[in-house]
Each structure stands twice: as C-alpha cells, then as structure tokens.
BAFI-3210 file (N, C-alpha, C; in Angstrom, 3 decimals, decimal comma, padded with zeros to 6 digits):
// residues 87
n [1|2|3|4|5|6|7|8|9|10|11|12|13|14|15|16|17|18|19|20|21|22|23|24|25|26|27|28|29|30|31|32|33|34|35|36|37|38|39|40|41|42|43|44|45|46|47|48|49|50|51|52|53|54|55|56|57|58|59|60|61|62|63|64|65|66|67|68|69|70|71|72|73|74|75|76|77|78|79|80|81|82|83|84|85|86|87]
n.u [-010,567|-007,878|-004,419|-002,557|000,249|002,015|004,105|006,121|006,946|004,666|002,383|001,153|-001,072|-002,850|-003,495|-001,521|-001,546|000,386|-000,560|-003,452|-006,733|-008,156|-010,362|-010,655|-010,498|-008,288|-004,937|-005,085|-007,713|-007,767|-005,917|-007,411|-009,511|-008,369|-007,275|-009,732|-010,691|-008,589|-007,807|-005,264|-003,489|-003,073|-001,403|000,591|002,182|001,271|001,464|000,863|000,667|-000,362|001,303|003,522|005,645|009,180|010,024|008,892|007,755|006,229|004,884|002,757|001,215|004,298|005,704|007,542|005,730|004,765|003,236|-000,106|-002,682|-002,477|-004,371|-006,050|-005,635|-008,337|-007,212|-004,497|-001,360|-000,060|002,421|003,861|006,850|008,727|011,417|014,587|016,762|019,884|022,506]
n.v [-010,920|-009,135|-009,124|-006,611|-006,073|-003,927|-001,338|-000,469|002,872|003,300|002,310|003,755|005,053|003,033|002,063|000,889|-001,566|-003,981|-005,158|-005,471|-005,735|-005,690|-005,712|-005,167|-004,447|-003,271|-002,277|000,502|001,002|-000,382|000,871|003,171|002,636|001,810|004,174|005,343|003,742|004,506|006,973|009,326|007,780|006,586|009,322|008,951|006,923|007,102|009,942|013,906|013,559|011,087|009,124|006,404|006,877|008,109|006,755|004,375|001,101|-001,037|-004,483|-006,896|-009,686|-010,982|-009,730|-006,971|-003,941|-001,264|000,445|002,104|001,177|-001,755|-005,211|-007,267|-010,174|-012,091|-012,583|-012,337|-011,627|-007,953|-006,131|-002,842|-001,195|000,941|002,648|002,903|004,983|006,379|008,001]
n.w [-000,609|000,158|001,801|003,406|004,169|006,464|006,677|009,177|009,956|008,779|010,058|012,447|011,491|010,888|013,723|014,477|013,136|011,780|009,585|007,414|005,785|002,799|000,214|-003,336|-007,203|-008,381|-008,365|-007,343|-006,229|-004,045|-002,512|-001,983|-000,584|001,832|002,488|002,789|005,303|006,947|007,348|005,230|004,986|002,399|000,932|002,024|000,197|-001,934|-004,779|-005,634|-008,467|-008,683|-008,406|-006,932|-004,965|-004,655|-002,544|-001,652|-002,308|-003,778|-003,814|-005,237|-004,836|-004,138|-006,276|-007,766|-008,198|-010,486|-011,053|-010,582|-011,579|-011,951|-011,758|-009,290|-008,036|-006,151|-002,478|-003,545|-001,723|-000,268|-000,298|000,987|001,642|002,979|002,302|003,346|005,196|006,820|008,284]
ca.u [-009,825|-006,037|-003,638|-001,492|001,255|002,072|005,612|006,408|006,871|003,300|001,598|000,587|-002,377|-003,422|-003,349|-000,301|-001,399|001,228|-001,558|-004,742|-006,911|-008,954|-010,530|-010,523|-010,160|-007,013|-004,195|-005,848|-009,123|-007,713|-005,455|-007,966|-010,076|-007,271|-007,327|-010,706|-010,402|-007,346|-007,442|-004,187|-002,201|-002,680|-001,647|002,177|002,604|001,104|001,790|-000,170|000,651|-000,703|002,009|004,135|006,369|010,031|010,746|008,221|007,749|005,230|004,504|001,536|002,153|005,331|006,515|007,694|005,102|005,427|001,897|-001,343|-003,427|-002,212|-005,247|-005,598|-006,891|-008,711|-005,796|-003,168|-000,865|000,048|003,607|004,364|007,890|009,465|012,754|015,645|018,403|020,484|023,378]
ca.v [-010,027|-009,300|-009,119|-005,852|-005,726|-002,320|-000,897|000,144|003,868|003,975|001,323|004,762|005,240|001,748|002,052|-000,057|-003,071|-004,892|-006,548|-005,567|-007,023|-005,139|-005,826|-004,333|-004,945|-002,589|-001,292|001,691|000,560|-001,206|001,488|004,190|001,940|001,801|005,438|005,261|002,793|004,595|008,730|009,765|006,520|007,028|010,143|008,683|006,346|007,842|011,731|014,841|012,933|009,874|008,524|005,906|008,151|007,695|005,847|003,336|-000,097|-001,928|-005,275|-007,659|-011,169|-010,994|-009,062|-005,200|-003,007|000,368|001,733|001,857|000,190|-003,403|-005,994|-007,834|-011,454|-012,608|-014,003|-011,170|-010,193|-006,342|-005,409|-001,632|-001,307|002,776|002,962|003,040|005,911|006,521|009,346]
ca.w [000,270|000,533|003,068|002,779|004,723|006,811|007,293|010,357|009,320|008,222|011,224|013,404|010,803|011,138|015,094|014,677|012,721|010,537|008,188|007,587|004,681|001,752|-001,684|-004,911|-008,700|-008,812|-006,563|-006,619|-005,676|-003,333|-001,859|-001,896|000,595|002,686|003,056|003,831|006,652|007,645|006,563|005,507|004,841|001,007|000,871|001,976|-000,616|-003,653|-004,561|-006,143|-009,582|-008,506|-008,442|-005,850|-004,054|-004,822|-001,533|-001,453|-003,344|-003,696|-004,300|-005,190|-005,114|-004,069|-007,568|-007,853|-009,273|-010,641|-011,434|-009,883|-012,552|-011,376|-011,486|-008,657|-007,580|-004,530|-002,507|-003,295|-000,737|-001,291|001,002|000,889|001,839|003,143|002,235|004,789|005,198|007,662|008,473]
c.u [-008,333|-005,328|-002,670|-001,024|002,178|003,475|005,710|006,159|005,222|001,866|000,828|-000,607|-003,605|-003,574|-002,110|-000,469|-000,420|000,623|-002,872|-005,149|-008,358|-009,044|-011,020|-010,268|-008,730|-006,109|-004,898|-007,087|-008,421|-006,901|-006,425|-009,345|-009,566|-007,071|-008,856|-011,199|-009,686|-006,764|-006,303|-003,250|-001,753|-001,402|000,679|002,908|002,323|001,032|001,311|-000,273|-000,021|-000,302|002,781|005,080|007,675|010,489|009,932|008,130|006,998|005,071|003,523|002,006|003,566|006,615|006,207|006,486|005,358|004,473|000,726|-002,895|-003,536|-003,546|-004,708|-006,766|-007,436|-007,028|-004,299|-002,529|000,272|001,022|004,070|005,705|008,345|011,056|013,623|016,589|018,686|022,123|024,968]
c.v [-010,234|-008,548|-007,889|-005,699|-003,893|-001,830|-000,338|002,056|004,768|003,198|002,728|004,862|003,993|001,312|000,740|-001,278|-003,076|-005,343|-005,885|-006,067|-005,820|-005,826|-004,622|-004,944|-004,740|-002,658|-000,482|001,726|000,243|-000,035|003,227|003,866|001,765|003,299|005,845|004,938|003,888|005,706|008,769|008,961|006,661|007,990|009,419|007,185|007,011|009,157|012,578|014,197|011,927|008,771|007,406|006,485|006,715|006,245|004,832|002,946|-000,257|-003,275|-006,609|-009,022|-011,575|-010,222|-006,988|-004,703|-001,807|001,445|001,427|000,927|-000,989|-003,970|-006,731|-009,151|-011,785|-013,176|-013,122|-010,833|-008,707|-005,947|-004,243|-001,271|-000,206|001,999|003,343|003,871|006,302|007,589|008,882]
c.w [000,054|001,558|002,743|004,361|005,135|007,232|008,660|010,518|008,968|009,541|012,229|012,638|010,332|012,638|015,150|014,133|011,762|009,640|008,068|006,077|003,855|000,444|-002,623|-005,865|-008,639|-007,762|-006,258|-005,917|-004,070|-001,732|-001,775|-000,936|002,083|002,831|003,382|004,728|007,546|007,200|006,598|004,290|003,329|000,273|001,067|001,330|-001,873|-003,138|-005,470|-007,270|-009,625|-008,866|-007,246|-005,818|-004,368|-003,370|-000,878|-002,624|-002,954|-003,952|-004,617|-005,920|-005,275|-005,684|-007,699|-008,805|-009,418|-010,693|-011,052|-010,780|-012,658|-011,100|-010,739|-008,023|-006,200|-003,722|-002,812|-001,951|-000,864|-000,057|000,301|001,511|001,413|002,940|003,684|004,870|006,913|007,427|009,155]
res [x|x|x|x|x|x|x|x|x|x|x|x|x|x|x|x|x|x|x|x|x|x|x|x|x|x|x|x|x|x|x|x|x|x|x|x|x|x|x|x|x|x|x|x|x|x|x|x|x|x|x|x|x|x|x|x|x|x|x|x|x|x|x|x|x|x|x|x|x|x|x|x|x|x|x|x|x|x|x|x|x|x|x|x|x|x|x]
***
C-alpha cells in the first residue's frame, strides 16, 4: 500500500481526507483506483491526453515525476501538490 497525500483543493472528493492509502504497480494504476474510491478526483490531475495537468506535481518518494508510467514500490508515498495563484 501507499500513502498519497491529498491537497487541500482536491480533499472535497475524498470527504476531506489529507492521506488516504492505495496500491498499484504504476502511478496510473494506482491513480485510476483512486478515482474509483473517489469518482472524479482523477479527472483533476490528469487531462483528455492523459496527461498531469499543468498545475499539478506529483511526486513519489519524495522525487518530481513527470509521466504516468512511474513504477512503484510497496512503501511509496505519492504527494499531489495544486499549484497556488493569487491576484
């Protein structure tokens, strides 16, 4: 299992948790479980391309990733991190 970490921003589709905990081989595995737990949530990180949406990061084991193909070990923790602007 791994621990992914929930932004604030995105916590309403998790009934507000900060953490919850999934496995998978991949990211994607991993984050396409996480929208099955939790309809939606996917859907605002990755985009029609299937891609990670300009204003989210990702990272597994504390290191930036860029593409959904990322293998991942028991023991991963996976923080999604929205971007911040302000006016």
């Amino acid at each position: 299992m791994m621990r992914i970490l929930i932004p604030s921003q995105l916590r309403s589709y998790t009934g507000g948790a900060a953490e919850v905990e999934m496995s998978g081989a991949t990211l994607d595995e991993v984050l396409r479980r996480l929208d099955a737990a939790y309809p939606g949530i996917r859907f605002r990180i990755i985009d029609e391309l299937e891609r990670i949406r300009p204003h989210i990061r990702i990272f597994v084991a504390r290191e930036l990733v860029r593409t959904l193909d990322v293998p991942l070990r028991a023991g991963d923790e996976i923080q999604i991190v929205g971007a911040l602007s302000g006016g």
